[in-house]
Residue, then its C-alpha position, 0 to 999 in steps of 0.5 A: x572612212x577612218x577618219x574625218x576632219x571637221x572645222x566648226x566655225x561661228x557660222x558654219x561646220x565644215x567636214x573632210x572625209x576620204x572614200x576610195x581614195x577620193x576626198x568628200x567636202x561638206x558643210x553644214x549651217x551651226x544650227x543643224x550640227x545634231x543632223x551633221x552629227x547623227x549621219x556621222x556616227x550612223x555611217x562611221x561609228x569607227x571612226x576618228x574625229x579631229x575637231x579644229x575650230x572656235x566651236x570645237x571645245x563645244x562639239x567636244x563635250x555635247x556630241x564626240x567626247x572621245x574627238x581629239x582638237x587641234x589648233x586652228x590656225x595651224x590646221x588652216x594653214x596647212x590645209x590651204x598648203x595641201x589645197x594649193x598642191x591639189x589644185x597646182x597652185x606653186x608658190x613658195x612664199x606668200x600671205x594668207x587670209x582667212x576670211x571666217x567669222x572675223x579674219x586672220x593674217x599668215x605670212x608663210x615663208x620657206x614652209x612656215x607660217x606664222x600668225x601675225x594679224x587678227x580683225x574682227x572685220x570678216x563673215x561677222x562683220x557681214x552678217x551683223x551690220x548686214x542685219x542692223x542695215x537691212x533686217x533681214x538674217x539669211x547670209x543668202x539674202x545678204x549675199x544676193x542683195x550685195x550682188x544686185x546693189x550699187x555702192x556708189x549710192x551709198x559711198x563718196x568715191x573721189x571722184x565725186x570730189x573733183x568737179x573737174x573731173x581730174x582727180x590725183x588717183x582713181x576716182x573710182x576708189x572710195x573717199x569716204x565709206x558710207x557718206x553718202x548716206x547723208x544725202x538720202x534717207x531711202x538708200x535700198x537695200x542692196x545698195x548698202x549691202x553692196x556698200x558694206x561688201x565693198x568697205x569689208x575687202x577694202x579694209x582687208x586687203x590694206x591690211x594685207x597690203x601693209x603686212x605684204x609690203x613688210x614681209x616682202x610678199x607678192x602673192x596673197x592667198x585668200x580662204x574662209x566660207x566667207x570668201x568660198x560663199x560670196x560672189x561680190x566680195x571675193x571680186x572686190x578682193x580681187x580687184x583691189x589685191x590687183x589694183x595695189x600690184x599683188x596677185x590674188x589667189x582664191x582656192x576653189x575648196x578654200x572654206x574647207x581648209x581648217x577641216x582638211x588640216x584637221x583631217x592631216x593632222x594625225 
């Protein structure tokens, strides 16, 4: 181990390390980053860390003075590209979204990226509104909930608007987010989280959509913990990208793409 790449996120601290020629993934809760740190330098002392991340500047200074720091949005950039060879996966053109704390938009095209989109929409948005809807603060907790709800005791779909059953598009898409909520007061638990799961990838994925159509883009990669570690969402994510006629593609080591691109860095 000569070198480890860490991305330290708003939530989760993501590591990539190489062993006899066969890469290690890692993650661990922000919370227990002095456990994280105390096994890295106990079993490479030696080694070079490359920080990336919004908390990098902050491991930095408690933890790795001597760590170098590289820009996020590069290094998860070309992590994904490195992934995407890993796992087979060709394509020469298309958009990826970051789905972390908040999410960013790249446009990678002829073997560059560019950032052309942020929103505060992502893991955050999650578990925060997912704390005020439920009161509960364990992603776990939130996760599950979302698998085992039915948004359509929380959502307006179109088809509740149409009483003759003839709607002008799929009536299974949603008319208004939440409205339902009016209607009853006792709407459970997992039913508004899988509601909020469900208003998170829709509201990606037309920005996406958008970004896509400009850039004349078919295939749209998607990374982040956020994605790698929710069930639900990733499905809504897919079904929507298939829905509007693009192809959705989701790396099986996806959350750790800003560590690998630190790790490539130097």
């Amino acid at each position: 181990m000569n070198k480890i790449g860490i991305d330290a996120g708003g939530t989760l601290v993501k590591v990539v390390y190489e062993e006899k020629n066969h890469f290690h993934y890692k993650s661990f809760p922000l919370q227990k980053v002095n456990d994280l740190i105390q096994w890295l330098q106990l079993l490479q002392s030696e080694s070079t860390f490359v920080l990336t991340g919004g908390r990098a500047a902050d491991i930095q200074r408690k933890y790795l003075p001597d760590a170098k720091i590289v820009d996020e949005f590069s290094a998860s950039c070309n992590g994904a590209t490195y992934l995407m060879r890993e796992e087979d996966i060709k394509r020469e053109n298309y958009l990826l979204i970051n789905i972390g704390t908040g999410t960013s938009f790249y446009v990678n095209k002829n073997g560059k990226s560019d950032r052309v989109l942020g929103s505060g929409v992502g893991g955050g948005t999650f578990m925060g509104l997912g704390q005020l809807l439920t009161g509960k603060s364990s992603y776990e907790e939130l996760v599950e909930l979302s698998d085992s709800g039915n948004r359509e005791q929380i959502d307006l779909l179109v088809k509740d608007l149409y009483s003759n059953g003839n709607p002008p598009i799929d009536g299974e898409l949603t008319a208004s987010n939440f409205a339902k909520v009016t209607e009853s007061k006792e709407a459970a638990d997992a039913d508004k989280m899988a509601a909020l799961t469900n208003m998170l990838a829709e509201t990606i994925v037309l920005l996406g959509m958008q970004i896509s159509t400009q850039h004349q883009l078919n295939s749209i990669l998607f990374i982040g913990s956020t994605v790698s570690n929710n069930n639900n969402l990733q499905e809504k994510l897919y079904k929507f990208t298939t829905m509007l006629g693009y192809e959705a593609i989701f790396l099986k080591k996806g959350k750790y793409s800003g560590a690998m691109g630190a790790y490539l860095s130097i």
